[in-house]
N, C-alpha and C positions, 0 to 999 in steps of 0.2 A: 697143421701149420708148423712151421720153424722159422727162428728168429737168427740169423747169422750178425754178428758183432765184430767187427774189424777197427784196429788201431794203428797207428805209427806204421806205414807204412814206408813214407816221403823222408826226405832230405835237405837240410836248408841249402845244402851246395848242390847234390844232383838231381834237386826236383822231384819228378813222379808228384800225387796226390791223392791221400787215401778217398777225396770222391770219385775219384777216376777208378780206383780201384774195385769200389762197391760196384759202380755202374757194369764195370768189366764183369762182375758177379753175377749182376743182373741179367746181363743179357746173355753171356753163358745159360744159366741158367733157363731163359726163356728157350733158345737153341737146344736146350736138354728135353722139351717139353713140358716143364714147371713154368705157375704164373707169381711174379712178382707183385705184389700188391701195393709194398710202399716202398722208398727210400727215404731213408732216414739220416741225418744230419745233426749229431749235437755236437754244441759248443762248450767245451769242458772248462774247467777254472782258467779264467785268459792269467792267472798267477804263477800257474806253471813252470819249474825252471826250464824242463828238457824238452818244453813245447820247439811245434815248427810254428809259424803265423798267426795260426788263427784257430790251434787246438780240437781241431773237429776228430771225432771219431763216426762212425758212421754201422750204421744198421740196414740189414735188407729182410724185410717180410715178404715170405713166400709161403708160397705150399710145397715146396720140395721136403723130397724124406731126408731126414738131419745125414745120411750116409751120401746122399748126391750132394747135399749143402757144405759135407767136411770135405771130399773133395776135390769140390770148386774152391772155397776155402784155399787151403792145403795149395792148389795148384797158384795162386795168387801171392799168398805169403811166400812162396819161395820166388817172386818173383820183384822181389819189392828191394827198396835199396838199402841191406844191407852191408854195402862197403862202406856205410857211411858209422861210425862207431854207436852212436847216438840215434841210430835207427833201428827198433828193438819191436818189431811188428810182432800182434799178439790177435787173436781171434777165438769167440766165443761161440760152439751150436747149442743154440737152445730149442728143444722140441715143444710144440705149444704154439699158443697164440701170444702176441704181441701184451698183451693184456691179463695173459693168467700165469705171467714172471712170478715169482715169489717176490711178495713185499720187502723182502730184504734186497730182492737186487733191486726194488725201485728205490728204495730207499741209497741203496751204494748208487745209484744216478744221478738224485740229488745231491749228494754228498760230491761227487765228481765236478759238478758243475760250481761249487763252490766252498769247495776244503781241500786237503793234500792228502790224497792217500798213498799208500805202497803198494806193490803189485803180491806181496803175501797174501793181502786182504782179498785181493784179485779173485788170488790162487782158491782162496779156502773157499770160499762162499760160492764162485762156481762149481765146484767140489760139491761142495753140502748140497746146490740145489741138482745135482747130477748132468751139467752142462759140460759137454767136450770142449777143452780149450785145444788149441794150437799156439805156438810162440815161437820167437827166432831170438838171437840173442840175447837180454837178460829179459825177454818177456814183457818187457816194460808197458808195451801197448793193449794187456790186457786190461786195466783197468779201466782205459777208455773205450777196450771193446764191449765190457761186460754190462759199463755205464751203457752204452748205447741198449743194449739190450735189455735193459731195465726203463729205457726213456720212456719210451709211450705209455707205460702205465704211470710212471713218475709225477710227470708234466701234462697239465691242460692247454697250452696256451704254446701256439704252432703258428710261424709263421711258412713260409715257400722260399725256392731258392730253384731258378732254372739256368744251369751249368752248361756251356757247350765248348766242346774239346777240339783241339788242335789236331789236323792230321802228324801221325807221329813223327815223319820227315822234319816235321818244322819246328818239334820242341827246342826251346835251348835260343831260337833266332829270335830275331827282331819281330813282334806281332803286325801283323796291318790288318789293324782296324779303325773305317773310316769315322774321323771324330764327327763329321758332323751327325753323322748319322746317329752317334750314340744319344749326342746331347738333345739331338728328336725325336727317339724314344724315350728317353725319360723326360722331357716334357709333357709327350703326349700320355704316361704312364700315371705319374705323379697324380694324387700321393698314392696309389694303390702299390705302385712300383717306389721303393725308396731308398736312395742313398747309391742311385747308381752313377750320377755325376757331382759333382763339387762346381756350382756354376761361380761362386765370386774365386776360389782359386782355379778356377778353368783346369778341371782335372777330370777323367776320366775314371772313378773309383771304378765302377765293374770290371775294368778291365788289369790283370796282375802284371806287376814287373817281375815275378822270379822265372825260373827258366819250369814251374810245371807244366803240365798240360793242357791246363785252363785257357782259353780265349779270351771268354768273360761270365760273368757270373749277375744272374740280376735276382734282387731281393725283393719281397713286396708280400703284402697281404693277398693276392688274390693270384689262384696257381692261374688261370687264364691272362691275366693283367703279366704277368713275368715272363710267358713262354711267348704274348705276344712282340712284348719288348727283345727278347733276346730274338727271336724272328725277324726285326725290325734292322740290327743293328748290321751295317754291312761290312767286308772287307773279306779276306782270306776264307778257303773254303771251314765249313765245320765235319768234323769228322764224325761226332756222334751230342747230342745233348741230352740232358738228364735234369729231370725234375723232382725235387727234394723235400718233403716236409721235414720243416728245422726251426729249433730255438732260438736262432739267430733274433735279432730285436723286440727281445723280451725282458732284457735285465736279469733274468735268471739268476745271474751272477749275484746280485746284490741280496743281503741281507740286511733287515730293521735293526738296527742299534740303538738298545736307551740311554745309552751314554757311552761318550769317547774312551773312559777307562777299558771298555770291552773290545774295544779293539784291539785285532791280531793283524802279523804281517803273513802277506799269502791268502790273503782273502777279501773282500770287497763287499763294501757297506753303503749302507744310505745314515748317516745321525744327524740332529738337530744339535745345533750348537749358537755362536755367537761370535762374531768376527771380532777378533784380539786385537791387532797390529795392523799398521795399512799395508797396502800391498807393495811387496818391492822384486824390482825387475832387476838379475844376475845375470851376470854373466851366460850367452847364448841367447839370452831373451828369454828365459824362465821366469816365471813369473810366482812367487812364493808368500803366503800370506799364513796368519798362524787364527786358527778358531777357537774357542773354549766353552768349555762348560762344567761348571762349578768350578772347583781349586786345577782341573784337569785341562793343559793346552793341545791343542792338534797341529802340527806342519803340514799343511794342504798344499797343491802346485800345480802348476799350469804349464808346460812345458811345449817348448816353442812349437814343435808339431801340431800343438791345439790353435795355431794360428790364431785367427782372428778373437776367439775364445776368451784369449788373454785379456781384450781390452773391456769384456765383463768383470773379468776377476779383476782388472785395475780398478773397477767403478767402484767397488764395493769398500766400505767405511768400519770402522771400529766401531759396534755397537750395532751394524745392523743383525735380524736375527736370520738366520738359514740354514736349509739342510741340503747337506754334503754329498758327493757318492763318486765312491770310485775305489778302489785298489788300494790297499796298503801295503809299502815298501820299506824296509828300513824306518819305521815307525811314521811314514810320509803319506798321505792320501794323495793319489792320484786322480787329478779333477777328473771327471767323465760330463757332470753335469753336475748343477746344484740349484737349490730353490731360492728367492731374496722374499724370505717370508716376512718381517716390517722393517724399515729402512729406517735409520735414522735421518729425521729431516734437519737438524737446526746442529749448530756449533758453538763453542765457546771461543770468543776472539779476543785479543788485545782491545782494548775501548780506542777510537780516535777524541779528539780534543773535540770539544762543540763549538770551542772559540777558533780554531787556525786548522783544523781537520786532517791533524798532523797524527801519525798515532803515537799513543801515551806509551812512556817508560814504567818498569817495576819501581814502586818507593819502597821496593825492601821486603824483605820476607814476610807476608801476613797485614802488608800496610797500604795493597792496592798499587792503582797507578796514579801517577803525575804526568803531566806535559811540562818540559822543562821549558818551556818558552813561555808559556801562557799563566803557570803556576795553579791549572786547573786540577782538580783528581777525580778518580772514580775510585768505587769498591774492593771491585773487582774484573774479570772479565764479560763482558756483554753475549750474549744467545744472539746467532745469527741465523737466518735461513741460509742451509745448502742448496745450489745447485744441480738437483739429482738429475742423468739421464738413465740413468737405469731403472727401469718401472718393477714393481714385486711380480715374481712366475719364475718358469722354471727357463733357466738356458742350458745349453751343451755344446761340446766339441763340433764344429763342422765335421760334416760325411768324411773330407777327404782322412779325418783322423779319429774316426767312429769305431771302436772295436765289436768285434762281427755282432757279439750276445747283449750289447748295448744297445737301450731300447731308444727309437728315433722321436723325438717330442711330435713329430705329425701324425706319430701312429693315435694318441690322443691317451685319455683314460686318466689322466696326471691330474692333481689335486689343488691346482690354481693355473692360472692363466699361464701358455706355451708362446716363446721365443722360439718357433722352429729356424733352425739352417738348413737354405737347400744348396 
């Protein structure tokens, strides 16, 4: 067996897409007489500065001898979009089985999926374990090649992703693909298929607006459930489609926090914490709320692309308790999803008057209220019940604004009661 690892292939201006690339690998190689066994799909830290969208590196498991695998390799990298500066494609052969990588490169897999590393690191440790690399540019996308090649031992927890490609004439143009037909496949799919439409923003997620190769792409627990869905969906002809085992909605990304102090920026967390401040909506329709725990505050946000999202994080009160999860930026947590683990239910008000039901004025610092009319007092302020609509469990980002390795509340498993979005 050998394991081929490919990176940064793509370009945010002139397209191409490192899955298109693997798949290109693949079937080379099947045309060579080697059988492919997997494709492979991870989603690396979405914290990434020099990412393209959705950070995938990608892996192909074959039986080809590592001299046919470098290269088909070799003949791919030189074909990739290097006019673009920030296009820096990198490629790893590893001889062996998917599963007998050295523990260090599984370990540099998890570490890819959520920390920052450099491409020295890349460099040495394929090195040490005696893997050929290949690289264009500053090499940059070995780290995520080498990650890939480490995945499968890395990672339990595999989701599916069935890709179908554009004939090449049409990259770049306007896609036609018939909406209704998406939105009945993933009806009929759901939930085994998920996140392939946005039905309250009447959106099409499977389907990309950059000028790749991609037509559309469907996600789902079940590799039959996805390849039926993309079969389902109609429009323009497809030129070739490809089936993926990937981390995509997994969470992978996140890490347990026991406290907000250990938060870093460029990484992404789940902590338990306690809503500080109400929520207040900026400028754009961001939506910004601050958490705490102990003497330590957090700046959490919700930002307008999380749509309807928002009007969760509006619900939410100073004092309720919850945990967090998303990305931090400039010391900011990027909402992804979060838990409303106990809410507070009651408030402290102004007292009104018993006599004229007017409400009572301050008599002064430390001296309670008065009704100036009535010449009644109270104590203090009165314990009201709130109005809650937001029930305890976990909410998240609607699909249309779901990042790929973010895991979807309908997949299940979660540790109180799911608010999915479909």
């Amino acid at each position: 067996m050998t394991v081929i690892g490919l990176d940064d292939t793509d370009s945010r201006e002139a397209g191409l897409c490192t899955t298109y690339v693997a798949a290109r690998i693949a079937t080379e190689l099947a045309r060579r007489g080697a059988t492919v066994e997997r494709r492979l799909l991870l989603r690396c830290n979405p914290a990434v500065e020099h990412k393209t969208r959705g950070n995938a590196a990608l892996a192909v498991h074959t039986d080809a001898e590592p001299a046919l695998a470098r290269a088909v390799l070799a003949a791919e990298l030189d074909a990739a979009r290097t006019g673009d500066p920030r296009t820096n494609p990198g490629g790893v052969v590893a001889p062996g089985t998917p599963e007998s990588v050295p523990a260090s490169v599984a370990t540099f897999a998890e570490r890819a999926v959520r920390d920052l590393l450099d491409v020295d690191a890349a460099r040495d440790l394929a090195a040490s374990a005696d893997f050929a690399t290949l690289s264009r540019g500053n090499g940059r996308g070995l780290i995520g090649a080498l990650a890939a090649v480490g995945a499968w031992r890395a990672f339990e927890e595999w989701t599916y992703e069935c890709i179908s490609y554009r004939e090449r004439e049409r990259w770049g143009t306007e896609r036609d693909v018939d909406r209704d037909s998406v939105f009945a496949a993933a009806e009929a799919a759901y939930p085994a298929a998920w996140d392939t439409v946005d039905r309250v923003e009447d959106h099409a997620v499977c389907v990309p607006r950059t000028p790749c190769p991609i037509l559309h792409a469907i996600r789902g627990e079940d590799p039959d459930a996805v390849r039926e869905a993309a079969t389902a969906v109609e429009g323009e002809p497809v030129a070739d489609r490809a089936l993926f085992v990937t981390n995509q909605g997994t969470d992978a990304h996140l890490r347990r926090a026991d406290d907000v102090a250990a938060l870093r920026d460029g990484r992404a967390y789940c902590v338990d914490a306690t809503v500080a401040t109400p929520p207040e909506t900026r400028a754009g329709g961001h939506v910004f709320l601050a958490v705490a725990d102990g003497d330590r505050d957090l700046d959490c946000a919700a930002f307008e692309p999380t749509k309807r999202f928002r009007d969760r994080v509006r619900a939410l009160r100073p004092g309720d308790r919850v945990t967090v999860c998303g990305e931090v930026s400039d010391g900011t947590l990027k909402l992804e999803k979060f838990a409303l683990r106990e809410r507070v239910e009651t408030t402290l008000e102004t007292p009104d008057c018993p006599d004229c039901g007017r409400s009572m004025a301050s008599a002064g610092r430390d001296q309670g209220y008065r009704c100036r009319d009535c010449g009644t007092s109270a104590p203090g302020k009165v314990e009201r019940p709130l109005d809650r609509d937001l029930e305890p469990g976990w909410y998240e980002v609607p699909p249309c604004a779901r990042r790929h390795v973010a895991k979807p509340l309908v997949r299940g498993g979660f540790d109180a009661p799911t608010h999915p979005e479909v």
